[in-house]
C-alpha positions as CSV (number, residue, x, y, z in Angstrom):
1,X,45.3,-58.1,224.3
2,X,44.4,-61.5,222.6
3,X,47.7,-63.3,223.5
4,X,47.5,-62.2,226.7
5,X,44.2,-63.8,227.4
6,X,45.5,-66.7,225.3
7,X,48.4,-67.0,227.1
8,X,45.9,-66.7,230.8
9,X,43.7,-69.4,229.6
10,X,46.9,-71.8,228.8
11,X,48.2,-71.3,231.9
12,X,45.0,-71.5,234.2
13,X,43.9,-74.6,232.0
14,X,47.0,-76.1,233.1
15,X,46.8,-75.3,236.5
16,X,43.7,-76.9,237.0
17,X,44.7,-79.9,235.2
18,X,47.5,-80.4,237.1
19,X,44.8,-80.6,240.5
20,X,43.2,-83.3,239.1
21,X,45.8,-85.6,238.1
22,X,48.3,-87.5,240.9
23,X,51.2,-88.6,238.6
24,X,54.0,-86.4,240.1
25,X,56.4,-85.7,237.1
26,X,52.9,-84.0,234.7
27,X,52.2,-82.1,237.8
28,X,55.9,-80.4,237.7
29,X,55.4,-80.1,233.9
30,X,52.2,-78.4,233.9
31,X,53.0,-75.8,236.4
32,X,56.3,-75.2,234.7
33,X,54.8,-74.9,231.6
34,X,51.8,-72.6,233.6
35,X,54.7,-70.7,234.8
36,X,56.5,-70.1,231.3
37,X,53.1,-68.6,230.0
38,X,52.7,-66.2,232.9
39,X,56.5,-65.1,232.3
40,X,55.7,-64.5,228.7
41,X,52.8,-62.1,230.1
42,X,54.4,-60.3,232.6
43,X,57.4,-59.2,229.6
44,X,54.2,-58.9,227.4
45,X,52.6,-56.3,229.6
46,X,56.1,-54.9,230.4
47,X,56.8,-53.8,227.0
48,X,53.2,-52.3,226.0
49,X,53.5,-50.3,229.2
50,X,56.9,-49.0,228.1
């Protein structure tokens, strides 16, 4: 469970950062990089359910 929360607090860290800041091209990065990490979860949590 401790990359999985990891992985959370990554991605919500760069979500919020990504609210705060107005250049366009960090925005798109951090939310695809917020979107990578809850990708990695999801086939985390896939494969310990399995």
């Amino acid at each position: 469970m401790k990359t999985i929360q990891y992985l959370e607090d990554q991605a919500a860290r760069a979500e919020r950062l990504a609210k705060r800041i107005t250049d366009t091209m960090t925005i798109e990065k951090l939310l695809t990089f917020a979107g990578e990490r809850r990708r990695e979860i999801e086939l985390i949590a896939g494969t310990r359910r399995a």
